[in-house]
N, C-alpha and C positions, 0 to 999 in steps of 0.2 A: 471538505464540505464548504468551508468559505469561500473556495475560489468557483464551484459550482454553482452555489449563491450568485456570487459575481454574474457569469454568464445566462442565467437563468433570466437574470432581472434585466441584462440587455438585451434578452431575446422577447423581452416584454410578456415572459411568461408568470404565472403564480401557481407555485408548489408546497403542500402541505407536506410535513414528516414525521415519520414514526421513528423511534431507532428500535432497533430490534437486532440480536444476533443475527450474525452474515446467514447461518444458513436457514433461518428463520424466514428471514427477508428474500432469500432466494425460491423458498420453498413457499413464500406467500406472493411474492410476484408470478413465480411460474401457473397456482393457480388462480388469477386474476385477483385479488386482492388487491394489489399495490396495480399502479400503471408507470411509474417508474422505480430503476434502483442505481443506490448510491454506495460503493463505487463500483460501475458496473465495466465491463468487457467484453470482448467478442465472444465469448466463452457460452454468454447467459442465453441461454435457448429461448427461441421464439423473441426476441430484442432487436431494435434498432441502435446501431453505438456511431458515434463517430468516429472517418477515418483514422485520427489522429486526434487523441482523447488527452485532456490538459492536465491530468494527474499522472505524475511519474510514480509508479510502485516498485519500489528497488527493497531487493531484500538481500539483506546478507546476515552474518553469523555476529554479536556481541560475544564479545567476552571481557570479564573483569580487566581492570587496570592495571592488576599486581600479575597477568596469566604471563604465560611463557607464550603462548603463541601471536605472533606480528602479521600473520599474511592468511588469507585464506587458500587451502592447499587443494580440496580438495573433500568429502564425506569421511573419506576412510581415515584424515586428520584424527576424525572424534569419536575412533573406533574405542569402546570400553570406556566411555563417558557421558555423563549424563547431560543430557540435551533438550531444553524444552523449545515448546512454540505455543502457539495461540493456535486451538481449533477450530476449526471451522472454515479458517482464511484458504484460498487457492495455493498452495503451496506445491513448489514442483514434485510430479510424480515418483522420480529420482528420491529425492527426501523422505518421503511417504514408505516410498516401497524400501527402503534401507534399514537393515536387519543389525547392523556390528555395533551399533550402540548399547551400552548399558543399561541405559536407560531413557526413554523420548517418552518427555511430559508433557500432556497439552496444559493450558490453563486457559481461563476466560480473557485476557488480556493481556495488551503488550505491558503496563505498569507491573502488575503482577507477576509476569514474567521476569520484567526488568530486574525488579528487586528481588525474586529470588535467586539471579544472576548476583544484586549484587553483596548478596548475604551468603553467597557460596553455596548453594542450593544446586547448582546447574554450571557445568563447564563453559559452555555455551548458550546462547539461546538466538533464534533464526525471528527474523524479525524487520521488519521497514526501517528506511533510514530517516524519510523527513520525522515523521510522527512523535515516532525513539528518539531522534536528536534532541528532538523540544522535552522529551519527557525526561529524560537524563538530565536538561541544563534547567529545568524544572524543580528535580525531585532532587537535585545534587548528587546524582548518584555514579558510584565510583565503577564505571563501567563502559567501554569504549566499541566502536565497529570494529568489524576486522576487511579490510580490502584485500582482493578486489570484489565485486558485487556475485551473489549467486544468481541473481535473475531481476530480469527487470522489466514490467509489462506498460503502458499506457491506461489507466484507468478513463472511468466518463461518467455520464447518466444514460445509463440502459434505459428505451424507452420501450411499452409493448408497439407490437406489429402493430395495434390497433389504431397508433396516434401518429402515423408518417408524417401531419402537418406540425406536429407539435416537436418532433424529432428536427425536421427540416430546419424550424425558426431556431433551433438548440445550438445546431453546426453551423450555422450561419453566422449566429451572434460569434462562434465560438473563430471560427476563421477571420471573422472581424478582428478580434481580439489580438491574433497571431499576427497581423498583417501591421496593426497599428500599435503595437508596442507593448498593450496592456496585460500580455501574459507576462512579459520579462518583468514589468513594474512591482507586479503582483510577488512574484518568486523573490523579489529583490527586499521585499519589502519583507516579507514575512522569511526567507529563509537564508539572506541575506547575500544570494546569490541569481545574478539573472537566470531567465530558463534556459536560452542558449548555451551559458556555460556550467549549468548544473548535467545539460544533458553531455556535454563534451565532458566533464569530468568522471562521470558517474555512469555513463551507459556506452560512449561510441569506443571501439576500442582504438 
């Protein structure tokens, strides 16, 4: 949200917001309500996104500190184990449609999740890395990623169809951005990793 801020404001635009659950906000953009959303994708019907959208969404599996498992293997790892996530989020189909778990909890939030990962609540829990990282070294909590990444999208600001000039000034600002440094400064600063080498570590294989 901050670093969309960021480009919003060099795109010389001004945006008011609501927060609202994802599918709330997805279900009140689609009918005309919102005229943008935040974190949006190619996904979101009837939207303008940018080609290459400044949020990395990398999602992989948490599991406690003290688990036996080091590596992400693969779904059928955490066959007869209980599993949560956050509803609502885009989550791969794959995951969704997977039947061998014991039990797949949703809950309102990745905190909420986190912790009852790390109160032993849940084997696992399937969840974003920047977000979780910060919230883990936050909330102190004894609970680690598991590599390598189960998916990883490009998020943005979905704009409606309606406002192609207002989308246009968006990805303009936002290529500026890429060209002169200010995305790696931004990543570096807050996540203590350029973007160049967040995406080499985390996404290329």
């Amino acid at each position: 949200m901050i670093f969309i801020a960021l480009v919003i404001k060099r795109a010389g635009l001004t945006i008011s917001y609501e927060m609202k659950p994802w599918a709330r906000c997805k279900l009140e953009f689609s009918s005309g309500k919102f005229n943008a959303l935040v974190d949006g994708d190619l996904d979101i019907p009837n939207s303008l996104n940018a080609k290459h959208g400044p949020i990395s969404w990398v999602i992989l599996f948490w599991v406690h500190e003290k688990s036996s498992y080091q590596k992400y293997l693969g779904y059928s790892q955490f066959d007869n184990k209980n599993i949560g996530y956050v509803r609502g989020y885009a989550y791969p189909k794959e995951f969704l449609d997977y039947r061998r778990y014991y039990h797949k909890v949703d809950v309102t939030n990745d905190l909420k999740g986190l912790e009852m990962l790390d109160k032993g609540r849940f084997d696992a829990f399937l969840g974003d890395l920047v977000n979780n990282d910060q919230l883990v070294k936050e909330k102190n909590l004894n609970v680690r990623a598991l590599a390598p990444v189960v998916e990883h999208s490009y998020l943005t600001l979905s704009f409606s169809e309606s406002l192609p000039d207002q989308h246009h000034k968006f990805e303009t600002a936002l290529n500026q951005m890429y060209q002169d440094g200010s995305i790696d400064f931004f990543y570096k600063k807050y996540l203590g990793i350029t973007y160049k080498k967040f995406i080499k570590k985390y996404v290329e294989k």
